[in-house]
N, CA, C and O atoms as CSV, one atom per row, in Angstrom:
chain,resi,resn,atom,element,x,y,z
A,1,UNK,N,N,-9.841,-15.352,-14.785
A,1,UNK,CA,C,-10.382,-16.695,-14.751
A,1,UNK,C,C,-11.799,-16.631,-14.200
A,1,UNK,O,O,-11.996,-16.234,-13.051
A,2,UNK,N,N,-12.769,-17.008,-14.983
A,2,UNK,CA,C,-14.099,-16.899,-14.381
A,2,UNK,C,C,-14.230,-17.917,-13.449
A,2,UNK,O,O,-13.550,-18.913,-13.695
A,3,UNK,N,N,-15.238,-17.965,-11.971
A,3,UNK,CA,C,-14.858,-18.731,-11.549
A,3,UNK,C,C,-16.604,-19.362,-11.592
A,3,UNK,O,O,-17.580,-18.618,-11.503
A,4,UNK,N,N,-16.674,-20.819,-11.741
A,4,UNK,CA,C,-18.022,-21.484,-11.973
A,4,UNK,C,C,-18.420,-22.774,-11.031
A,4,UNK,O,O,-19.479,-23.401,-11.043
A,5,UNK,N,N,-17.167,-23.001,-10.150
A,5,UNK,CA,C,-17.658,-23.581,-9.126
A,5,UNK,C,C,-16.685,-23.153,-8.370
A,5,UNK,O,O,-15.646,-22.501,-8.473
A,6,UNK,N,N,-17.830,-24.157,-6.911
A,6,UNK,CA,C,-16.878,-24.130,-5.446
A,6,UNK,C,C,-15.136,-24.192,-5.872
A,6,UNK,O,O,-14.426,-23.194,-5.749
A,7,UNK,N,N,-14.748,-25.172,-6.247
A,7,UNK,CA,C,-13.508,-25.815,-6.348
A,7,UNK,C,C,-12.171,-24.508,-7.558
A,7,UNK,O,O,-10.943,-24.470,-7.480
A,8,UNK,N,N,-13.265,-23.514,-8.678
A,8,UNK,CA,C,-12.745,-22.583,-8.585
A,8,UNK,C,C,-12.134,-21.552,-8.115
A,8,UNK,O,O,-11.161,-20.940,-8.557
A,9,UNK,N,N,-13.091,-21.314,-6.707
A,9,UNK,CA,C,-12.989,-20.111,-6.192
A,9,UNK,C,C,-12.241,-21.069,-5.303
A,9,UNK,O,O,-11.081,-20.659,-5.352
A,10,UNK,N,N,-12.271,-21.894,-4.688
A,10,UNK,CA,C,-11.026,-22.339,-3.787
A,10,UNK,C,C,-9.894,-22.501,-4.046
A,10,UNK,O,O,-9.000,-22.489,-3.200
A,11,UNK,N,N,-9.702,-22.710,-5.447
A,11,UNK,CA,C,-8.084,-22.486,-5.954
A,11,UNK,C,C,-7.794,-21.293,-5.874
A,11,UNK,O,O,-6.877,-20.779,-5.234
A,12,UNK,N,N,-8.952,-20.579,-6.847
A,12,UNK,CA,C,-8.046,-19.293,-6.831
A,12,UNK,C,C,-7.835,-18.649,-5.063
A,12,UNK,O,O,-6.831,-17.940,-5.010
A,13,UNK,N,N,-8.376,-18.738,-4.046
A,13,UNK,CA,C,-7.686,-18.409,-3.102
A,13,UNK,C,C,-6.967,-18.650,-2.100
A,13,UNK,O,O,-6.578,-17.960,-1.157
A,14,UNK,N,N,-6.718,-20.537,-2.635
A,14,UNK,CA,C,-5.275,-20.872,-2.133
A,14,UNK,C,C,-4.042,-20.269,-3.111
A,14,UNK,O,O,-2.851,-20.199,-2.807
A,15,UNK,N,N,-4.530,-19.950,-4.084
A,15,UNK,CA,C,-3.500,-19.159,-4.988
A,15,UNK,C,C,-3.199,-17.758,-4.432
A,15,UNK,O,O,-2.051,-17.376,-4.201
A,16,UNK,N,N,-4.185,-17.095,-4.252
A,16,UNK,CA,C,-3.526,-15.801,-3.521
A,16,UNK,C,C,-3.266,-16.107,-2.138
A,16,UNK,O,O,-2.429,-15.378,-1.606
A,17,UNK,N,N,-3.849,-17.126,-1.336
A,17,UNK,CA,C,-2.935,-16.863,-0.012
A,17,UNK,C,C,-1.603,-17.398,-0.003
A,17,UNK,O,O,-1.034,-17.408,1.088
A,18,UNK,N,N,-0.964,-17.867,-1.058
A,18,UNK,CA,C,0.178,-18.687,-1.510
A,18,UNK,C,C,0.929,-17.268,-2.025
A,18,UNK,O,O,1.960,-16.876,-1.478
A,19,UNK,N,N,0.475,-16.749,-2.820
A,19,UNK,CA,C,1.674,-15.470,-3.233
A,19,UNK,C,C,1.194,-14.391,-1.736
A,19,UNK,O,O,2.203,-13.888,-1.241
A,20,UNK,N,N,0.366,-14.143,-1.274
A,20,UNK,CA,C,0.594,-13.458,0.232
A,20,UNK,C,C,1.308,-13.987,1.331
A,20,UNK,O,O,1.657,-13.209,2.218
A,21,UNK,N,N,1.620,-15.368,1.421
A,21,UNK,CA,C,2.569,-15.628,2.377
A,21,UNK,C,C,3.853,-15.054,2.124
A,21,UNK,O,O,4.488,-14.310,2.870
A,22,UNK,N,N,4.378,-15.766,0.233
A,22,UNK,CA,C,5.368,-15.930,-0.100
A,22,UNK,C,C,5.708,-13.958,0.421
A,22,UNK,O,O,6.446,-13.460,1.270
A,23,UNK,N,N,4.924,-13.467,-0.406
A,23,UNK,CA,C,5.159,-11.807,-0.010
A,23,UNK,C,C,5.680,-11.106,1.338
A,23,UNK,O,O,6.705,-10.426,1.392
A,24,UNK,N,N,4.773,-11.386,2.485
A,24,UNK,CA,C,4.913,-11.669,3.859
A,24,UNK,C,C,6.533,-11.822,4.562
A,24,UNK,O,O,7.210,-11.150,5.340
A,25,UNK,N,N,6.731,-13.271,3.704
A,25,UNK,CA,C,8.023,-13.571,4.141
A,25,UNK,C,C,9.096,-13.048,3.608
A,25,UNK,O,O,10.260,-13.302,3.921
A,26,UNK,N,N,8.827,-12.520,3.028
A,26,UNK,CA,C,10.076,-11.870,2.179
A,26,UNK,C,C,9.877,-10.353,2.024
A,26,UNK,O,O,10.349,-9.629,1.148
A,27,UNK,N,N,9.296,-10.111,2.775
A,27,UNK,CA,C,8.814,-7.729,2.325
A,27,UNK,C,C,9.487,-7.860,3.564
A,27,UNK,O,O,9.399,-8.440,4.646
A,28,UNK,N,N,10.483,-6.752,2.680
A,28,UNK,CA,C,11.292,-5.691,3.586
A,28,UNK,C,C,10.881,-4.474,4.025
A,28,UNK,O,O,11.394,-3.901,4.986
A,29,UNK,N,N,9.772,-3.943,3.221
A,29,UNK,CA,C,8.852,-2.525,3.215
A,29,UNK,C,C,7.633,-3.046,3.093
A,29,UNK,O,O,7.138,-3.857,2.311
A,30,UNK,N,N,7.161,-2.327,4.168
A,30,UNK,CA,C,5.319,-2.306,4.519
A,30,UNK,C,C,5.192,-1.121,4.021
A,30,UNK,O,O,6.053,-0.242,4.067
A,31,UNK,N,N,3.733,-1.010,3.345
A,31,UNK,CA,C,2.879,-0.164,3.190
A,31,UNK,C,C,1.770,0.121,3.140
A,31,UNK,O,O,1.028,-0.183,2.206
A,32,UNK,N,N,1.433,0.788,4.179
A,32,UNK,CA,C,0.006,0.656,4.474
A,32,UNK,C,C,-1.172,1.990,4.576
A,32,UNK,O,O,-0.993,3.075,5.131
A,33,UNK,N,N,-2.275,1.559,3.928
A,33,UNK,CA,C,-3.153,2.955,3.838
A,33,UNK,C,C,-3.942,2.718,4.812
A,33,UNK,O,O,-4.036,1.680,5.466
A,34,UNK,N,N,-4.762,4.102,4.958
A,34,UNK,CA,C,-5.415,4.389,5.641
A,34,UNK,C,C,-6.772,4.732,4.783
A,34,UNK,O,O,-6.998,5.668,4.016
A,35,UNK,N,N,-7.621,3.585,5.209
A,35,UNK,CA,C,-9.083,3.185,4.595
A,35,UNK,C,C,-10.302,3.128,5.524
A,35,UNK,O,O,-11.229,2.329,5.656
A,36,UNK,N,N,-9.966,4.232,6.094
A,36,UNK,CA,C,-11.489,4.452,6.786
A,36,UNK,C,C,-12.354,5.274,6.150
A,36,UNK,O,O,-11.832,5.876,5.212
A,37,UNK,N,N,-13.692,5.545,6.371
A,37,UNK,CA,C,-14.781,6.196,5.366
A,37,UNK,C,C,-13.708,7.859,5.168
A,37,UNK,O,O,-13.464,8.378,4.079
A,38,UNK,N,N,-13.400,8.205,6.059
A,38,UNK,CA,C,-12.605,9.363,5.575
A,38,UNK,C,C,-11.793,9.937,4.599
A,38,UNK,O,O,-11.827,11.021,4.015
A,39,UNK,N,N,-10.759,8.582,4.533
A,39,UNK,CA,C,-9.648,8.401,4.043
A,39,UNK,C,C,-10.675,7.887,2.817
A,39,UNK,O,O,-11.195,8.893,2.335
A,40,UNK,N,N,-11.074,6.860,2.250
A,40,UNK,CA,C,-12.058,6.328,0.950
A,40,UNK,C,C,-12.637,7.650,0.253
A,40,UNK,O,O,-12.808,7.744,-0.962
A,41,UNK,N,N,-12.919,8.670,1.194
A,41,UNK,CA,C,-14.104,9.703,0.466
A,41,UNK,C,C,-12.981,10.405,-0.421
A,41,UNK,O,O,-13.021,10.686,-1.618
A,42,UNK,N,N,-11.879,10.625,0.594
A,42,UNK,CA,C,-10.762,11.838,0.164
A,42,UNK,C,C,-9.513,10.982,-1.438
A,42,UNK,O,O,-8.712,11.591,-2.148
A,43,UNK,N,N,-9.828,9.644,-1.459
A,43,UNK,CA,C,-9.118,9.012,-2.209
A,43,UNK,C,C,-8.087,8.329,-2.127
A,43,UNK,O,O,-7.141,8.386,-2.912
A,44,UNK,N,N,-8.211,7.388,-0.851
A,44,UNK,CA,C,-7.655,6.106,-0.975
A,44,UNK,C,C,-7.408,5.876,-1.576
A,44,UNK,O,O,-6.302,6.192,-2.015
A,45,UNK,N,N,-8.627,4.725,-2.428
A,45,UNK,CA,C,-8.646,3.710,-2.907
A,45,UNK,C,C,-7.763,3.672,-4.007
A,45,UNK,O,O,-6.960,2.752,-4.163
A,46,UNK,N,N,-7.907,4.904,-4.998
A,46,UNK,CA,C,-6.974,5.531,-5.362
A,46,UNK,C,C,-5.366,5.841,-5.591
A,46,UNK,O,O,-4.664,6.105,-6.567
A,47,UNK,N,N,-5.117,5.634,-3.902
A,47,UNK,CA,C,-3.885,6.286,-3.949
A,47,UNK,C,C,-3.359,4.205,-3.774
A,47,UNK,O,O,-2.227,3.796,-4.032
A,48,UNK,N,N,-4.226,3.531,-3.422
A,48,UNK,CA,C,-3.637,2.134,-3.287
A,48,UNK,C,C,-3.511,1.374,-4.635
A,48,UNK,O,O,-2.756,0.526,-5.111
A,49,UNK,N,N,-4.532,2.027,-4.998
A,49,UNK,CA,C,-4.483,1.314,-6.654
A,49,UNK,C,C,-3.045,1.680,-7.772
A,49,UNK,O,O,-2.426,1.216,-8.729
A,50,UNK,N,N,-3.092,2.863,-6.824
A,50,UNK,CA,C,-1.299,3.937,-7.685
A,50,UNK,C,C,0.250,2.808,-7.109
A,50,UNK,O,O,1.317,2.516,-7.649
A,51,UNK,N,N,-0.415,2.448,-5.731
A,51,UNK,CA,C,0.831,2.236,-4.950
A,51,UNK,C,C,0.944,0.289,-5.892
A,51,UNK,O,O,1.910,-0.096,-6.550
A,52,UNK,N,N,0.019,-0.292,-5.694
A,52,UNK,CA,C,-0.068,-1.898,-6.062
A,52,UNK,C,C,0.390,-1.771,-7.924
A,52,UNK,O,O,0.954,-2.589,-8.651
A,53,UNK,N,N,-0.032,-0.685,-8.147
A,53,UNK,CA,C,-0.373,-0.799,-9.840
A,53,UNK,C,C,1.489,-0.460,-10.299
A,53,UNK,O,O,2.140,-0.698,-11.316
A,54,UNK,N,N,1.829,0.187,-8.976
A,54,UNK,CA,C,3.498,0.959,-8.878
A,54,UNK,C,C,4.194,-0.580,-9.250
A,54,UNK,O,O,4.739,-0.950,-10.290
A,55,UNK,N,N,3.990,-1.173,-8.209
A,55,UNK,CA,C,4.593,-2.135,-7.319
A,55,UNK,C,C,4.743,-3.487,-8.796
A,55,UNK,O,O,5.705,-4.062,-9.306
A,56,UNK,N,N,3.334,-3.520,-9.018
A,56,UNK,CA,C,3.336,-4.694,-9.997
A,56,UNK,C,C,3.906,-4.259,-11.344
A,56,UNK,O,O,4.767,-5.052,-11.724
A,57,UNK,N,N,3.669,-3.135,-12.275
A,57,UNK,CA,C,4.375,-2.548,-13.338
A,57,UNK,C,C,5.900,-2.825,-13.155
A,57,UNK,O,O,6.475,-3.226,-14.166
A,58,UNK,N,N,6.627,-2.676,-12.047
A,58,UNK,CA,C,8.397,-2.875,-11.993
A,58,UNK,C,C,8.555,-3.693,-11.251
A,58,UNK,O,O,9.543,-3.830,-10.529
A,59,UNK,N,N,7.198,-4.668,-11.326
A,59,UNK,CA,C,8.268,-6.218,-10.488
A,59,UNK,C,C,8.777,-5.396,-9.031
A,59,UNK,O,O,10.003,-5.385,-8.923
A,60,UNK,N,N,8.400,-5.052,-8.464
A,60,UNK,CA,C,9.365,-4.703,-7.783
A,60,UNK,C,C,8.889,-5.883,-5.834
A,60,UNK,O,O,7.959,-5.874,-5.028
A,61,UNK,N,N,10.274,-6.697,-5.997
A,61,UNK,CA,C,9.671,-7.649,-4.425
A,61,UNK,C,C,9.920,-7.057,-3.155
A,61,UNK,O,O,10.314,-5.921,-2.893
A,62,UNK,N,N,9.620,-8.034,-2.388
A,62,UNK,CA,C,9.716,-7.506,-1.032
A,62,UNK,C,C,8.993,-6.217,-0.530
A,62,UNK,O,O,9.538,-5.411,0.224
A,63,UNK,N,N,7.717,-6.086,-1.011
A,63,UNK,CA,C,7.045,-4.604,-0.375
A,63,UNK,C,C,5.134,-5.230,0.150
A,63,UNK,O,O,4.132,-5.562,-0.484
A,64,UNK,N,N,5.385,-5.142,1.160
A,64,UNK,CA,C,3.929,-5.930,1.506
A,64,UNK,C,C,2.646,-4.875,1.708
A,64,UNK,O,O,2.737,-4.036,2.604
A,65,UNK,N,N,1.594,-4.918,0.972
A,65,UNK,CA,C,1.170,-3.412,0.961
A,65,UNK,C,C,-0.468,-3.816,1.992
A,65,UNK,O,O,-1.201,-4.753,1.678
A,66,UNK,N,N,-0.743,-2.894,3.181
A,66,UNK,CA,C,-2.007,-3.555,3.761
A,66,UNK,C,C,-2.888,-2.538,4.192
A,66,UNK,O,O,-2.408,-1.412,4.059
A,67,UNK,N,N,-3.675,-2.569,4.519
A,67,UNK,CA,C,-4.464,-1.305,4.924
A,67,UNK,C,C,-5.045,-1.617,6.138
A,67,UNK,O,O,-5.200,-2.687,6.726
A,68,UNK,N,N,-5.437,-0.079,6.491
A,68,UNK,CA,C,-6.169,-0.304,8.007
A,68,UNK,C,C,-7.360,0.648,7.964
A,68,UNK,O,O,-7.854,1.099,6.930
A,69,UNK,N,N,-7.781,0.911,9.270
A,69,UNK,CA,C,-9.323,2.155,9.230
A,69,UNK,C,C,-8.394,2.932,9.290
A,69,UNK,O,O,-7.227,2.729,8.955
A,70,UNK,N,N,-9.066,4.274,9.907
A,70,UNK,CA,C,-8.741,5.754,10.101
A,70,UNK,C,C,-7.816,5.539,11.486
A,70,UNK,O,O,-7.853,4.615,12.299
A,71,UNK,N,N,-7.095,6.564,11.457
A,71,UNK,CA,C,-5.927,6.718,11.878
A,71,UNK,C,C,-6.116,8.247,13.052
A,71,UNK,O,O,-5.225,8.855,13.645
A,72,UNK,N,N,-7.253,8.432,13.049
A,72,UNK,CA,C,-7.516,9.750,13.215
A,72,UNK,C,C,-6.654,11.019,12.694
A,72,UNK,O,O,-6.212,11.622,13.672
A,73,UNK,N,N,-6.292,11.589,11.532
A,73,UNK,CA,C,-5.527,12.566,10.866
A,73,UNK,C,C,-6.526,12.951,9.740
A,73,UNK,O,O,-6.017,13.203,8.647
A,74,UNK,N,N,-7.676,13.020,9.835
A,74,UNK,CA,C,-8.670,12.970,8.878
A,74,UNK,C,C,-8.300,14.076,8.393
A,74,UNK,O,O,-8.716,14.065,7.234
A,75,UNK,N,N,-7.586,15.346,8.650
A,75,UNK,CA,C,-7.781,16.410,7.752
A,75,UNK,C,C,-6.362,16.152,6.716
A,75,UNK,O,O,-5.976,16.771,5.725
A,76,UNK,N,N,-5.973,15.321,7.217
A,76,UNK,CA,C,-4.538,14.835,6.049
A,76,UNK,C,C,-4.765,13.511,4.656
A,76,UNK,O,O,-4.025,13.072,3.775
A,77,UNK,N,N,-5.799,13.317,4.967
A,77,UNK,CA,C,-6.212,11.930,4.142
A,77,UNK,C,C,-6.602,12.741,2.432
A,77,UNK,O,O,-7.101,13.759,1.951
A,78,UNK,N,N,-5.874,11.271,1.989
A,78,UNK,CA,C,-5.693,10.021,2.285
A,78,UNK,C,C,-4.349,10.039,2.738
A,78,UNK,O,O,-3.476,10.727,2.207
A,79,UNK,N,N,-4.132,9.132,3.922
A,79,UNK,CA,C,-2.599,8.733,4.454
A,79,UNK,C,C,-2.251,7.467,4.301
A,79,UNK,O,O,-2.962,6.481,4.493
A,80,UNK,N,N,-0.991,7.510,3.901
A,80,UNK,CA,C,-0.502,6.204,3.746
A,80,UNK,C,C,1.138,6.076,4.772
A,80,UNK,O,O,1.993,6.930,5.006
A,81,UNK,N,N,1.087,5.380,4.967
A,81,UNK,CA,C,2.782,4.701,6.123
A,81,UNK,C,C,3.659,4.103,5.187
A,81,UNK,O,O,3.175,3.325,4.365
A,82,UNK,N,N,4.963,4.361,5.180
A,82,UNK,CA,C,5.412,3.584,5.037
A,82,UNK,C,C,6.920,3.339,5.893
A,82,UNK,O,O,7.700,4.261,6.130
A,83,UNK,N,N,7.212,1.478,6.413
A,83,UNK,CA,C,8.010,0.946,7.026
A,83,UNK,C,C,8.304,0.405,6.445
A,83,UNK,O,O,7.744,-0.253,5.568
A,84,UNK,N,N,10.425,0.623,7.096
A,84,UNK,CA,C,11.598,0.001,6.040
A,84,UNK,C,C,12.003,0.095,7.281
A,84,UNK,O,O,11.930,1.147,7.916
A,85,UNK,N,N,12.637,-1.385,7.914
A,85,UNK,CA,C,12.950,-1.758,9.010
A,85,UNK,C,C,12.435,-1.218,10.055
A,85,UNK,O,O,11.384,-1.815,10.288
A,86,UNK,N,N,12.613,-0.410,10.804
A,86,UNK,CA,C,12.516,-0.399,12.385
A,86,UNK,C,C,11.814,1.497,11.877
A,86,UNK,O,O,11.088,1.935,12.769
A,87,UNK,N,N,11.972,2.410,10.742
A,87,UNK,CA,C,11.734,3.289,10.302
A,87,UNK,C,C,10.407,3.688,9.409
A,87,UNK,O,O,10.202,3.362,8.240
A,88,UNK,N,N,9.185,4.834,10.647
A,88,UNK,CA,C,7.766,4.339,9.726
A,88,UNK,C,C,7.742,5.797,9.923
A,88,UNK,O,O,8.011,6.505,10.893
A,89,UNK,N,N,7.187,6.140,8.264
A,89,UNK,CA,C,6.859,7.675,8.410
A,89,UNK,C,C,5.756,7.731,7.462
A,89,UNK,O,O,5.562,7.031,6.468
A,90,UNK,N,N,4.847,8.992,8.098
A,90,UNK,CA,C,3.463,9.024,7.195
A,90,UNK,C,C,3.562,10.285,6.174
A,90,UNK,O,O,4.272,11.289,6.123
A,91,UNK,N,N,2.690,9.844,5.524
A,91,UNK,CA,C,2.234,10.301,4.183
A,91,UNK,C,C,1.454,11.515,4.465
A,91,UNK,O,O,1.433,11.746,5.674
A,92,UNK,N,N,0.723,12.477,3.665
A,92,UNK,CA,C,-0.574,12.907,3.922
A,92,UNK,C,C,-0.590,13.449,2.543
A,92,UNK,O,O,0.357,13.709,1.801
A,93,UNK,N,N,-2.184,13.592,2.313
A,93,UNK,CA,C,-2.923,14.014,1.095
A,93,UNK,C,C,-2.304,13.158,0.081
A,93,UNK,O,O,-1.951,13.798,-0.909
A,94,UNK,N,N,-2.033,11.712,0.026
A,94,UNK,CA,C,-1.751,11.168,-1.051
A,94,UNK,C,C,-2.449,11.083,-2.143
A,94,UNK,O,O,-3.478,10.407,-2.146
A,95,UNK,N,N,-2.035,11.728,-3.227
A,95,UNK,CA,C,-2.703,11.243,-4.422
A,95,UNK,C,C,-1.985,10.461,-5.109
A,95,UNK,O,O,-0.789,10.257,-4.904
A,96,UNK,N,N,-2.886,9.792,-6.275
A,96,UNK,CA,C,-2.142,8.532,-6.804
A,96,UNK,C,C,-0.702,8.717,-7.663
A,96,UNK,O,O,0.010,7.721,-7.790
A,97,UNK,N,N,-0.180,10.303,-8.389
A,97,UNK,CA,C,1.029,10.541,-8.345
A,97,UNK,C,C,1.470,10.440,-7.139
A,97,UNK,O,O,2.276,9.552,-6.860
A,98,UNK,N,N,1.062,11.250,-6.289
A,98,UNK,CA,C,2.205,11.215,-5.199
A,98,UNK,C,C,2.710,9.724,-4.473
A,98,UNK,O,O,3.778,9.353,-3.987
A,99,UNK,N,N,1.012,8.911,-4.716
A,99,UNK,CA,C,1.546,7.197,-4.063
A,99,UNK,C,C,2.818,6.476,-5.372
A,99,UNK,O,O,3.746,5.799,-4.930
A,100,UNK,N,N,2.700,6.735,-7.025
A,100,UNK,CA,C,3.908,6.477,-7.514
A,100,UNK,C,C,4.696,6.856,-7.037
A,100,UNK,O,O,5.548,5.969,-7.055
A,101,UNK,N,N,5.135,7.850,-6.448
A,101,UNK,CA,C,6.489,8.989,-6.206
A,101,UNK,C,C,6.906,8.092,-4.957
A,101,UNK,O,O,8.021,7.582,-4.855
A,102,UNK,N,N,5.969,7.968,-4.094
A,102,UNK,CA,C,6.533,7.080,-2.665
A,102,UNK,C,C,7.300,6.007,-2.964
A,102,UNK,O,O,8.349,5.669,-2.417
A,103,UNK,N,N,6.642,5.409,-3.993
A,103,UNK,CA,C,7.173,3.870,-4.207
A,103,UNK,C,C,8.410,4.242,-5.029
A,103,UNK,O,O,9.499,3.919,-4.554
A,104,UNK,N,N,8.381,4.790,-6.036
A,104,UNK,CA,C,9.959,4.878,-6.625
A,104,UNK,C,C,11.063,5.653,-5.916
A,104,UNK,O,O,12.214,5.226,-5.828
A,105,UNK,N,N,10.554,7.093,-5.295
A,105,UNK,CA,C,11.820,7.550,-4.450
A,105,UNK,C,C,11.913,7.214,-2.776
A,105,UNK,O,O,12.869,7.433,-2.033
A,106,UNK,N,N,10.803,6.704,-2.495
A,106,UNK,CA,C,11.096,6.376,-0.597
A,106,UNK,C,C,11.104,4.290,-0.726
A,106,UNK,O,O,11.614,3.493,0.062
A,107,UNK,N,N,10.760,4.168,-1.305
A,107,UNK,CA,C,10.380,2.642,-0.484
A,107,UNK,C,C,11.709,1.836,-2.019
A,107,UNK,O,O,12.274,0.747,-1.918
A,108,UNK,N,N,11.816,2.649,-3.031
A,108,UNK,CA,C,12.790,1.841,-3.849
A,108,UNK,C,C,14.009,2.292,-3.495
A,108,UNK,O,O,14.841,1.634,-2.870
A,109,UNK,N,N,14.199,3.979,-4.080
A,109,UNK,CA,C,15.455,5.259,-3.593
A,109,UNK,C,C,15.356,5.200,-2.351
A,109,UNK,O,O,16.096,6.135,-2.044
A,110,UNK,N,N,15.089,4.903,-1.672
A,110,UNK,CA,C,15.900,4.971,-0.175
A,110,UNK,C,C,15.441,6.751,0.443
A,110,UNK,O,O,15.675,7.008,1.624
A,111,UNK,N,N,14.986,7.532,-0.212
A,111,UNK,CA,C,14.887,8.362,0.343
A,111,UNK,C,C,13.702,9.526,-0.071
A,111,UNK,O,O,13.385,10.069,-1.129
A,112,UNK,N,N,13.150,9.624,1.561
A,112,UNK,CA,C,11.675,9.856,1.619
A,112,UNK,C,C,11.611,11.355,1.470
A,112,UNK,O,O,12.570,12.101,1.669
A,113,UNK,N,N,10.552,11.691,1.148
A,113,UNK,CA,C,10.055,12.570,0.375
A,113,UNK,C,C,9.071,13.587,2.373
A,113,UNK,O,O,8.082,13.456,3.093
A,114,UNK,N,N,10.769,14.758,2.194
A,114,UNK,CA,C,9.809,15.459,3.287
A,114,UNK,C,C,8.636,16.054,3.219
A,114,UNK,O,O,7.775,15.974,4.095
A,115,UNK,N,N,8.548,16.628,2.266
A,115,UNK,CA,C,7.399,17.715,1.957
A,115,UNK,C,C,6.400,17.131,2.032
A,115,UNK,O,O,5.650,18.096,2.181
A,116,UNK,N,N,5.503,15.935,2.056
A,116,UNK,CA,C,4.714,15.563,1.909
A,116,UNK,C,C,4.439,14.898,3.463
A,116,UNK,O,O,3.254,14.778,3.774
A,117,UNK,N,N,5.443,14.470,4.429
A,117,UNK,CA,C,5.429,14.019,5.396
A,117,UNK,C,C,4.780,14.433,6.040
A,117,UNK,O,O,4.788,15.663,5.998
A,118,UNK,N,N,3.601,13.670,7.252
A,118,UNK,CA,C,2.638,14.746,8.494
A,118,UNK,C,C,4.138,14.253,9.917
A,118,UNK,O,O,4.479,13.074,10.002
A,119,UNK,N,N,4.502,14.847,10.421
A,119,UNK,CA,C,4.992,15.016,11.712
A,119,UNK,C,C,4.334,14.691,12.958
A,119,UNK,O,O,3.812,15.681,13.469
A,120,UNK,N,N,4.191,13.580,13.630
A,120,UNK,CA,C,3.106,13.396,14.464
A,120,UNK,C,C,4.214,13.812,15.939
A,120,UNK,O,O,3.750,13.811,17.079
């Protein structure tokens, strides 16, 4: 939707803060990257675009995806977290296969993918 006035761009972002609440209230799984200049150089942006592009291709609800800076693990980036209840384990060297792989076997299958895990 191109947007050509004020009253555009204000819909459209009562429209997305309307599907981010709805999201919010209802994600059972967080996921969150790590987007500091570190993490961006090594391929974030990337690995978020794999994880959202995951997420929206299979419908899949309840997964609230957010980012933060650096995490200090810079030699593991890009890192991504992910929390399913009270249970948060990190990522390292995500690439955008490996951010599909998270989303279909850890945050859908129930079960996370050691090899790739950093151990803090």
């Amino acid at each position: 939707m191109p947007v050509k006035s004020l009253a555009d761009l204000q819909k459209i972002k009562a429209e997305a803060l309307a599907k981010r609440q709805i999201r919010t209230a209802t994600a059972h799984a967080q996921i969150t990257v790590a987007m500091g200049t570190c993490g961006i150089a090594a391929g974030a942006r990337e690995a978020m675009k794999a994880i959202l592009d995951a997420i929206e291709k299979d419908a899949i609800p309840g997964i609230l995806v957010t980012q933060t800076g650096c995490i200090g693990l810079c030699e593991f980036e890009p890192i991504v977290d992910v929390q399913i209840g009270g249970e948060k384990i990190t990522y390292g060297k995500v690439t955008p296969e490996r951010a599909r792989a998270i989303v279909a076997e850890h945050v859908v299958g129930g079960k996370p993918i050691q090899e790739w895990q950093i151990v803090r």
